[in-house]
C-alpha positions as CSV (number, residue, x, y, z in Angstrom):
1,X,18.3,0.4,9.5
2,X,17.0,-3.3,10.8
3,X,13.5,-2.3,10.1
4,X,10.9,-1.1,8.3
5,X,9.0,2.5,8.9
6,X,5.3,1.6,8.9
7,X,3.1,4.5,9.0
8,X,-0.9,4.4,10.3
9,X,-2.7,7.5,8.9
10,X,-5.4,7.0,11.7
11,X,-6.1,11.0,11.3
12,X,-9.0,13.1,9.8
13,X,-11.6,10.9,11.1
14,X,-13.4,13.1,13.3
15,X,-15.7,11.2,15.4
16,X,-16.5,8.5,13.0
17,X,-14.5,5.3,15.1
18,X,-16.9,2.8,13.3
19,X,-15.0,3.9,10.1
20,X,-11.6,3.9,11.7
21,X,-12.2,0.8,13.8
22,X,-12.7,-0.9,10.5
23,X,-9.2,0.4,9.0
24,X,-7.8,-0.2,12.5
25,X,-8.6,-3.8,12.0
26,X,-7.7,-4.0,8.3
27,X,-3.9,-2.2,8.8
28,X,-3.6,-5.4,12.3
29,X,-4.3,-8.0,9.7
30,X,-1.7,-6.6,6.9
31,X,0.7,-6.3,10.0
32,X,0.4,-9.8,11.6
33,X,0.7,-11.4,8.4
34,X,3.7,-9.6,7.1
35,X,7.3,-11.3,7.8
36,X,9.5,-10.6,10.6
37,X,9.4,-9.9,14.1
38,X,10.0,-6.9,16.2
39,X,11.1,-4.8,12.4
40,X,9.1,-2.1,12.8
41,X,9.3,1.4,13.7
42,X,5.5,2.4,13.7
43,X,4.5,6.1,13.1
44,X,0.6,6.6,14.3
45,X,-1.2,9.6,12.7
46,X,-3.7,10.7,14.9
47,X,-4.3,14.0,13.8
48,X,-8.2,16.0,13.4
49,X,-9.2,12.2,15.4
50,X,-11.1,12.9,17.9
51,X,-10.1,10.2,20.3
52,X,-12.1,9.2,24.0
53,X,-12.2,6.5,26.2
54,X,-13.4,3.9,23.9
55,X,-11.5,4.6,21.0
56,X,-8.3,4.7,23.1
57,X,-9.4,1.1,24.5
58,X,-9.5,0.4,21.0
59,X,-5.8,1.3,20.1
60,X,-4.3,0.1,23.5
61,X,-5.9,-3.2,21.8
62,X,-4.5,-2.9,18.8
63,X,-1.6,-2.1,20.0
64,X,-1.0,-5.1,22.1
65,X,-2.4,-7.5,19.1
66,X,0.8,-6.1,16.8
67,X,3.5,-5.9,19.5
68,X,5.2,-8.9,18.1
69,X,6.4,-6.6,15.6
70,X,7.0,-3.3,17.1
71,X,10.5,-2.3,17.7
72,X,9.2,1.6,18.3
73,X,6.0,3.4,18.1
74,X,5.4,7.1,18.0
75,X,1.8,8.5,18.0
76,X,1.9,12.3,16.4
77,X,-0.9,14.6,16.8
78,X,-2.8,12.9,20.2
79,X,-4.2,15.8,22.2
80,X,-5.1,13.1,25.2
81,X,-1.7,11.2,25.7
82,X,-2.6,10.6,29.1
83,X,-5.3,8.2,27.7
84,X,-2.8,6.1,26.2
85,X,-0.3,6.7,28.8
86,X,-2.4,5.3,31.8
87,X,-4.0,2.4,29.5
88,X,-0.4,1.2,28.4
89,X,0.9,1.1,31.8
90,X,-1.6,-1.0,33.3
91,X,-2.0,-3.1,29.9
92,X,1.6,-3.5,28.7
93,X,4.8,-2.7,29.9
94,X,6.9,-3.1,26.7
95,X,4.6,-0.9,24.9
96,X,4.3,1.2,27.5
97,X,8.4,2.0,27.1
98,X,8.7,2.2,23.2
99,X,6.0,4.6,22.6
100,X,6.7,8.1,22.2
101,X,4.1,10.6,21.6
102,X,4.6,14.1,19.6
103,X,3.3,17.1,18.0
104,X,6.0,17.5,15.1
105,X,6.2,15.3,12.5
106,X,9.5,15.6,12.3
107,X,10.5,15.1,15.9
108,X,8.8,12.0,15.2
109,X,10.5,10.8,12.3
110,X,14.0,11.4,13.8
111,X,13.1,9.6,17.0
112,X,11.8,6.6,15.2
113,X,15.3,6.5,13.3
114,X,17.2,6.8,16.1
115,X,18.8,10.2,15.1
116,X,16.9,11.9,18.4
């Protein structure tokens, strides 16, 4: 499908961020030095995470570091969107239009194939 599904299971931390700031971190580096550009369709976990201001900074960040090889992005399980939403728009415009965000799993899935 010209890509590569690349899930993020950034879900079930809670309120620990220092923990998931650290896997945040680890998952960027595996990303940027992986081949290609623009091949992936990421899926962002983000389930029983509970997220605020700083640790949306955080993945608007993160984000932006990896866009050279984001083709789409789908965030399942945000409760705060709008966090995202207003960061992206005033960050990054490109991200800003390939992110999707959703509550199904499997909405998710079909949209990062393209069968949605």
């Amino acid at each position: 499908m010209d890509g590569e599904l690349h899930p993020l299971k950034y879900g079930s931390y809670f309120n620990d961020k220092e923990k998931l700031i650290k896997i945040i971190k680890a998952e960027e580096e595996f990303i940027l030095n992986s081949p290609g550009e623009k091949n992936r369709r990421i899926w962002i976990d983000m389930y029983e995470t509970n997220l605020d201001e700083e640790l949306a900074e955080e993945l608007v960040r993160h984000m932006i570091n990896i866009k050279s090889k984001i083709m789409k992005i789908c965030i399942v399980g945000c409760s705060k969107k709008s966090l995202f939403r207003k960061k992206l728009k005033t960050e990054d415009s490109f991200l800003f239009n390939c992110i999707e965000f959703f509550s199904v799993p499997e909405d998710a899935k079909m949209w990062l194939i393209g069968k949605k």
